[in-house]
N, C-alpha and C positions, 0 to 999 in steps of 0.2 A: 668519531665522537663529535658532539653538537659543540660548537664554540661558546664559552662562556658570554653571558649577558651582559658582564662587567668587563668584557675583552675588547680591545681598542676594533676599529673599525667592523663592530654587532650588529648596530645602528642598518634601518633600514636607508635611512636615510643622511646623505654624505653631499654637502654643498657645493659651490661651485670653484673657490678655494683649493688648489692644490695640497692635498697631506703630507705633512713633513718635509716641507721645502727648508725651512727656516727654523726648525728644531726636531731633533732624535725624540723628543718625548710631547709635545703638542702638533696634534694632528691640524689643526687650522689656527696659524697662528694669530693675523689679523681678526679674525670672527673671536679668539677666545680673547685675547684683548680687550676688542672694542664690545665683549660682551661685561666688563666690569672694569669701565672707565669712564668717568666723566663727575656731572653737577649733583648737586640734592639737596634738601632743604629740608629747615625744620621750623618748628614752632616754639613760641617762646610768651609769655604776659606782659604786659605795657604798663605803664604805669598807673593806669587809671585801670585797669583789670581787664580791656581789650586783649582779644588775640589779636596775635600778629602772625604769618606767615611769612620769614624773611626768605630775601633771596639765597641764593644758592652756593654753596660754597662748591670748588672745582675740586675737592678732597675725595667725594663719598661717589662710591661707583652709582654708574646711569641706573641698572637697575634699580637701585636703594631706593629710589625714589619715587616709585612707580606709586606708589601709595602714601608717602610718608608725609605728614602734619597737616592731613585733610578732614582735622576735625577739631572743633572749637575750641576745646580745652586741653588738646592733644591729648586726650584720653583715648580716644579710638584708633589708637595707633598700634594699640598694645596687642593686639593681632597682624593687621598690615603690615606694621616695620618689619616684625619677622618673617613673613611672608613674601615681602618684596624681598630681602636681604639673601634670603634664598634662592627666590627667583636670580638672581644676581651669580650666583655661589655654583646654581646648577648647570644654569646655561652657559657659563665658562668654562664648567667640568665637562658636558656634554660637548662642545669644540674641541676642548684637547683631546678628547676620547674618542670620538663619535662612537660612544658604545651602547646599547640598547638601554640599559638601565642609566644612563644619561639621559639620551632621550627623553626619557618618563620622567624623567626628576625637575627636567626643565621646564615640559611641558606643561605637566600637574603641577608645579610651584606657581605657576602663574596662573591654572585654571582656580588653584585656590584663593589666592591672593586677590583677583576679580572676583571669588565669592563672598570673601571678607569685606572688600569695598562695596560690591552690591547691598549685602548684609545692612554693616552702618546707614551707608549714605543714601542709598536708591529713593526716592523720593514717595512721601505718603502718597500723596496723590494717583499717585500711577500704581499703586497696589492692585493686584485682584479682587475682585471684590468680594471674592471666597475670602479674603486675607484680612482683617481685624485690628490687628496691631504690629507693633514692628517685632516684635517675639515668634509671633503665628510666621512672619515672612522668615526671617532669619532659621528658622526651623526649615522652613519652603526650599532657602535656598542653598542649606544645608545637604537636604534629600536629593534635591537637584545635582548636586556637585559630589555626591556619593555615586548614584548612579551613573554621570558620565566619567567617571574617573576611571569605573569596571569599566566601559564602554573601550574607552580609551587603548584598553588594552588589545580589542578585536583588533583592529586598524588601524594602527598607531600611526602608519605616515601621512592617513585625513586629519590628523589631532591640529595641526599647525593652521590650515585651512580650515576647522571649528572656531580654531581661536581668533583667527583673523575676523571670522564671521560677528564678532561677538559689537566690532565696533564700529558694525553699522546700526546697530540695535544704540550706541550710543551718540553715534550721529544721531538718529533719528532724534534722541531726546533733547540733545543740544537743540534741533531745531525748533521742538515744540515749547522750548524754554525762551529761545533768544525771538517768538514768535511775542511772549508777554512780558519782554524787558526792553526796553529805549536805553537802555545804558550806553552807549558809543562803547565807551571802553570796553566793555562786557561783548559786542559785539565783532569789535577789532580782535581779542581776543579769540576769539572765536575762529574767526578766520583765518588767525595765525595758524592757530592749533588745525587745523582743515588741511592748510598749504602743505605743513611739515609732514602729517598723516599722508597725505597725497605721495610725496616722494617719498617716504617712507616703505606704502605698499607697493609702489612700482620699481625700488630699489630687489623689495622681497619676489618679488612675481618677476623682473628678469633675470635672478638670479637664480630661481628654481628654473623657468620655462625657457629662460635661451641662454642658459650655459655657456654651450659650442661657439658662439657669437664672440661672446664674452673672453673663451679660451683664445679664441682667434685673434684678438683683439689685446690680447694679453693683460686682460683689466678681472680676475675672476673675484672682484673683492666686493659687490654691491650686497653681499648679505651684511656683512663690517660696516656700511654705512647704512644698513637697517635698523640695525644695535643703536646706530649713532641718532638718527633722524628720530625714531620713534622715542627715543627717549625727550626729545628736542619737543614733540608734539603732547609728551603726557609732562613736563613742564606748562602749555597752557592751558589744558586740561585739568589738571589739579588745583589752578585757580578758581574758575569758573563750577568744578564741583565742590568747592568751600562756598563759593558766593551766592549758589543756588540752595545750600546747604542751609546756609545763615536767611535767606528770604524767610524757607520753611519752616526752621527748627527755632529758631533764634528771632522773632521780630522786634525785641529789645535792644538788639544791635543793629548797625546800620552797615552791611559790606562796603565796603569801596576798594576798587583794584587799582594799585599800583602800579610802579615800572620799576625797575633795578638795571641800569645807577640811573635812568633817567628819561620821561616819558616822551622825551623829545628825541630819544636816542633812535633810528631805525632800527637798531635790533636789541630788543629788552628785554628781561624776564619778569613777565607778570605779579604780583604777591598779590594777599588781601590783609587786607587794614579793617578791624573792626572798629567803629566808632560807639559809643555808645548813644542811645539816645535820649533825648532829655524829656522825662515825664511832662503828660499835661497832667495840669490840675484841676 
């Protein structure tokens, strides 16, 4: 008989992390960990009616935050939050399990949760020019994320390497953004967010491609610091698409990015500060 879908080790795919070293019932125990553990942040009004993006509190798991209080009134979260919260919930289910329908849950939580950010946030400008309004796109990228979801299914162990694919497409936009801003901080950010993605995707790519290396060396844990890292680079990420968010959507306010606890600090967490700005007359 065929092994069930929901049966621990289903999954095509099983990381470099040894199974059940360190517990009878989670299959990789650092990977299910460091897959819902860490910072996150929310949003909150100022006194003057500014958003504020504060920093991070160390309570709310890494994934949680892949999306959350990246829009102005924190109204557009109302899909995201749940969507990241997910992404969080699966990809820890999917380690302790490695089981096929883990996988999927993991994967597509997060294919969805980047459709919902696309959705909101992706920039007028850069629409199709088939594309009209933000309704016509949101529609777009809806159909889009229907479609690879089936897909998804043919070959499920390319699914990780699509999605990886996804943020060079937002590299590139970072570029063309930080090409018409002078902001220093805006570009330090930037760079931050770059370094952390860097080790991030080479933490993920030696820990699928040289395994054996790895076993050898008794270190099979650089998928655990993927979790960690990548969550580390969409902390500056999440600033800089408020900030670009607020140029386009918002020219009533004024972005400004911060640092948490402090911009002198070597290593800080980003936020944005809405200012308002003062009418001419």
């Amino acid at each position: 008989t065929m092994p069930s879908v929901f049966s621990y080790l289903s999954s095509e795919i099983d990381w470099c992390e040894g199974n059940f070293e360190r517990s009878a019932v989670i299959a990789e125990y650092y990977n299910t960990v460091s897959a819902a553990a860490g910072p996150g942040r929310r949003c909150r009004e100022t006194r003057d009616g500014a958003a504020l993006v504060e920093p991070p509190s160390l309570l709310i798991p890494l994934k949680f935050l892949v999306l959350e209080g990246t829009s102005l009134g924190c109204d557009g979260t109302v899909l995201t939050q749940p969507a990241s919260f997910l992404a969080g919930i699966f990809s820890s289910y999917f380690h302790m399990t490695l089981s096929y329908v883990g996988q999927l849950l993991d994967e597509l939580s997060i294919l969805w949760a980047l459709a919902a950010a696309y959705s909101f946030w992706y920039p007028k400008v850069y629409f199709p020019r088939c594309i009209k309004s933000r309704k016509h796109f949101v529609w777009l990228s809806g159909v889009t994320t229907v479609v690879s979801t089936f897909l998804s299914f043919i070959k499920p162990a390319l699914n990780a390497y699509a999605l990886n694919c996804i943020a060079f497409h937002l590299l590139y936009l970072t570029r063309r953004e930080l090409k018409k801003c002078n902001d220093k901080r805006v570009h330090r950010t930037a760079r931050i967010m770059i370094v952390w993605w860097v080790l991030a995707i080479t933490s993920w790519i030696s820990d699928r491609w040289l395994c054996g290396l790895w076993q050898m060396m008794n270190f099979p844990y650089l998928h655990s610091f993927w979790h960690v890292l990548i969550a580390m680079s969409l902390l500056y990420c999440c600033p800089l698409v408020i900030y670009f968010d607020v140029v386009y959507e918002m020219p009533s306010f004024k972005p400004k990015l911060e640092y948490w606890p402090s911009a002198s600090w070597p290593v800080a967490v980003p936020y944005v500060e809405l200012e308002q700005s003062h009418k001419q007359c």
